[in-house]
C-alpha positions in Angstrom: 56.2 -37.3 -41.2 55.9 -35.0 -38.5 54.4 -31.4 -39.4 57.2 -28.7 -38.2 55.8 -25.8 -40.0 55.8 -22.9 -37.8 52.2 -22.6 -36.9 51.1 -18.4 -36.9 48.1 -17.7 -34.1 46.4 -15.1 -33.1 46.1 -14.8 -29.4 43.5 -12.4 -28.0 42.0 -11.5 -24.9 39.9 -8.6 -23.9 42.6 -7.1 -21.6 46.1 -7.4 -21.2 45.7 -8.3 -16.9 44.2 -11.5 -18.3 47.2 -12.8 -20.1 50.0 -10.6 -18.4 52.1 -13.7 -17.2 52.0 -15.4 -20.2 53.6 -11.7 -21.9 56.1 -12.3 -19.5 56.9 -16.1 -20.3 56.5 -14.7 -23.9 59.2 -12.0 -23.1 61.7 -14.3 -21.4 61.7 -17.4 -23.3 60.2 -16.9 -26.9 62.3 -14.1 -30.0 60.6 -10.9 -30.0 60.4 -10.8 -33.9 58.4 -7.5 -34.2 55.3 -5.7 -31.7 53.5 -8.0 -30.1 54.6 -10.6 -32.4 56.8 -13.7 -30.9 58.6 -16.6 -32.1 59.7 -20.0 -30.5 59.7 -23.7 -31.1 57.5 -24.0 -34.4 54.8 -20.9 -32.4 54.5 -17.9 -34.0 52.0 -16.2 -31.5 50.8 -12.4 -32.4 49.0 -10.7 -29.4 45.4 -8.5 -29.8 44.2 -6.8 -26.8 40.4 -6.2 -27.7 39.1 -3.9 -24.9 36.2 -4.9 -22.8 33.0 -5.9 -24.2 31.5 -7.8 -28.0 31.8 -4.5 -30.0 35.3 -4.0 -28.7 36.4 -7.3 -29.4 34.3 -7.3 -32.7 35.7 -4.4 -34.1 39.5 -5.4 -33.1 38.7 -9.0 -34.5 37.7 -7.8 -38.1 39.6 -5.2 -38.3 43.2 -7.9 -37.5 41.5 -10.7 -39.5 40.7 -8.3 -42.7 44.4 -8.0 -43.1 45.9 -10.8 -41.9 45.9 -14.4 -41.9 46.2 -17.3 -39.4 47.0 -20.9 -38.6 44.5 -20.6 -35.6 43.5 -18.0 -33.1 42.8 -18.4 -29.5 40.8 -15.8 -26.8 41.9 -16.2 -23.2 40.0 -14.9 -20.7 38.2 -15.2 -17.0 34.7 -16.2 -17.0 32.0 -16.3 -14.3 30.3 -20.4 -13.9 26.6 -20.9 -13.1 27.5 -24.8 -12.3 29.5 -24.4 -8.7 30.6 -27.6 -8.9 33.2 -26.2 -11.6 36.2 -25.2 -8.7 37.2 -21.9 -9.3 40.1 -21.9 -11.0 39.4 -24.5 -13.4 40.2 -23.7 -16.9 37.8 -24.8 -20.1 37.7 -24.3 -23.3 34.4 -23.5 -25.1 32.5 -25.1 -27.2 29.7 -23.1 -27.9 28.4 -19.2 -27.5 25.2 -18.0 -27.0 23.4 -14.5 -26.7 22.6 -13.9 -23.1 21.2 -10.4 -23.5 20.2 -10.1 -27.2 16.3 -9.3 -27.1 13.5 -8.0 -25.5 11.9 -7.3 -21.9 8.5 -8.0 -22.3 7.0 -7.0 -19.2 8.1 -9.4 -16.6 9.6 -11.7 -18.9 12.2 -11.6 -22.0 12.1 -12.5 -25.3 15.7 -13.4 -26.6 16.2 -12.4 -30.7 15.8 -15.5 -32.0 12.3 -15.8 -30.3 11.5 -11.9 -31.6 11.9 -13.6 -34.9 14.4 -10.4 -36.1 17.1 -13.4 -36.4 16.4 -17.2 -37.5 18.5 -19.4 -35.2 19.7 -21.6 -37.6 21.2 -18.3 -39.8 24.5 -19.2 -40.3 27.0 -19.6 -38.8 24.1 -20.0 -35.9 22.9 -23.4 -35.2 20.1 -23.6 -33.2 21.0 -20.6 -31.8 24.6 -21.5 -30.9 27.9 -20.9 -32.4 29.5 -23.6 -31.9 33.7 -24.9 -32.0 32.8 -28.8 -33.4 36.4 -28.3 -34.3 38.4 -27.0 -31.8 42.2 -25.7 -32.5 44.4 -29.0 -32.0 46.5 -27.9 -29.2 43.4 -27.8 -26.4 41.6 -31.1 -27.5 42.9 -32.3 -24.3 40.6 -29.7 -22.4 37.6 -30.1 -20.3 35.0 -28.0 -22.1 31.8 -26.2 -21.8 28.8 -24.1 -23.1 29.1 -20.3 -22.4 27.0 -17.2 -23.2 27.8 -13.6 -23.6 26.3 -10.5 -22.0 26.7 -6.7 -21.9 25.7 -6.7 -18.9 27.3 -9.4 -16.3 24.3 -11.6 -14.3 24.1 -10.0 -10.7 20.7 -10.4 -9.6 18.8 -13.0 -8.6 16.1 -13.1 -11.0 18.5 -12.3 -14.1 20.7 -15.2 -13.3 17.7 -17.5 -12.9 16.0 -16.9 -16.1 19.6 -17.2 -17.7 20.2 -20.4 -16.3 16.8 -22.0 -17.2 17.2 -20.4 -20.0 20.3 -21.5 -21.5 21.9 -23.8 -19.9 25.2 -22.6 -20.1 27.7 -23.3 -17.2 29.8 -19.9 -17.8 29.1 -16.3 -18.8 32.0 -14.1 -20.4 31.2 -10.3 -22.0 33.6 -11.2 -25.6 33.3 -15.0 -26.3 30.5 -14.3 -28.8 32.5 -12.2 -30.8 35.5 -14.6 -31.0 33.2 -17.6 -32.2 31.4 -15.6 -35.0 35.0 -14.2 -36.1 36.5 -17.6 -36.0 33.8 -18.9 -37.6 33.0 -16.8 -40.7 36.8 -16.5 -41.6 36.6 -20.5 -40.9 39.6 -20.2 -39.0 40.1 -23.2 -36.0 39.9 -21.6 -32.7 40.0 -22.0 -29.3 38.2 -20.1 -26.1 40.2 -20.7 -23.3 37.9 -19.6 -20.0 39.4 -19.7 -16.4 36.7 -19.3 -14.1 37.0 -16.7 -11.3 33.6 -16.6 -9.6 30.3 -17.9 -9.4 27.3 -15.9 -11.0 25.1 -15.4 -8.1 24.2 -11.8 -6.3 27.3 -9.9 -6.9 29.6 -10.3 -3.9 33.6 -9.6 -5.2 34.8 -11.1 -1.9 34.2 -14.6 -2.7 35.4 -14.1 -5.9 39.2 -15.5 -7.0 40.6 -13.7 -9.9 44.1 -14.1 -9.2 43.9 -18.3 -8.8 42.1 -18.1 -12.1 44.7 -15.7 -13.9 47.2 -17.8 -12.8 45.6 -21.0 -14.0 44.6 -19.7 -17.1 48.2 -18.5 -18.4 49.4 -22.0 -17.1 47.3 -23.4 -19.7 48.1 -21.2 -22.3 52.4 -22.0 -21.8 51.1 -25.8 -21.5 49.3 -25.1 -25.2 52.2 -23.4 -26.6 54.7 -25.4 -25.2 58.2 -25.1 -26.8 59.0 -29.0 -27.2 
């Protein structure tokens, strides 16, 4: 028999631009039940606006998933890619998060925290220095997906998004999807990091950058996840 339980999810992204049209679709075709809180089909989606950044999106995780409790979650988001052969545009979901920035300069090189030895990289729920979604929320299995990393500060030198790239061998970089993995994963709640990407990482040139194709992409996605039928 078919499971028609209404499904409760959390969906969060790190500011409200990112998911704006999908508000919208929200609005128009979904029962406002309460704040940020809609209803349609067997979806009940409730909205979290982290801020900018992993403490902001830290602190707003614990502090929703401390008091309530959830089906799912998903983080929406735009992304930068270090593979251009990804088109921009093209939405992923995640399957693993890494520390890009997490460490030490050591002269002219960098020690990441798992190398400093301040953090063992199979801690859990680290393994081999990854968090990673083997289980992915039901709804995106359908996705392409990919290996991301975090940073405070967004690769926009030469050098930086070398050693990053050797380094991890992640094809996008986000500044929140850390956060949303180690949430996800110590509540053991099934997730999904839904990443549209809107530029390459290279020297830092906003003109050859797409945000808006990537927005719209990446709400597309989301009304294909939560579709009403």
């Amino acid at each position: 028999m078919k499971d028609i339980r209404m499904k409760k999810v959390l969906l969060c992204a790190a500011t409200k631009a990112e998911i704006e049209p999908f508000l919208a679709y929200l609005e128009t075709h979904f029962r406002q039940e309460e704040q940020d809180c809609f209803e349609g089909g067997t979806w009940q989606i409730h909205i979290l606006i982290t801020g900018v950044g992993m403490m902001a999106s830290a602190y707003a995780l614990s502090a929703r998933l401390a008091v309530q409790a959830y089906d799912a979650a998903v983080q929406a988001g735009i992304a930068g890619s270090f593979d251009s052969s990804i088109p921009l545009g093209t939405v992923l979901g995640v399957r693993s998060e890494q520390y890009g920035d997490l460490g030490a300069e050591d002269r002219d090189g960098y020690i990441d925290i798992f190398d400093l030895g301040f953090l063992a990289a199979d801690t859990a729920p680290f393994t081999q220095g990854r968090l990673i979604n083997e289980h992915p929320f039901a709804a995106g299995e359908d996705l392409p997906f990919a290996d991301a990393l975090s940073v405070n500060t967004v690769s926009g030198q030469t050098a930086t998004i070398e050693r990053r790239r050797k380094a991890y061998g992640a094809q996008l970089e986000s500044m929140e999807g850390i956060s949303f993995h180690y949430a996800c994963l110590q509540h053991q709640l099934p997730f999904l990091q839904l990443r549209a990407v809107s530029n390459y990482v290279t020297p830092r040139n906003r003109a050859e950058w797409n945000i808006g194709l990537a927005i719209g992409n990446l709400n597309q996605s989301l009304q294909q996840l939560f579709a009403l039928s």
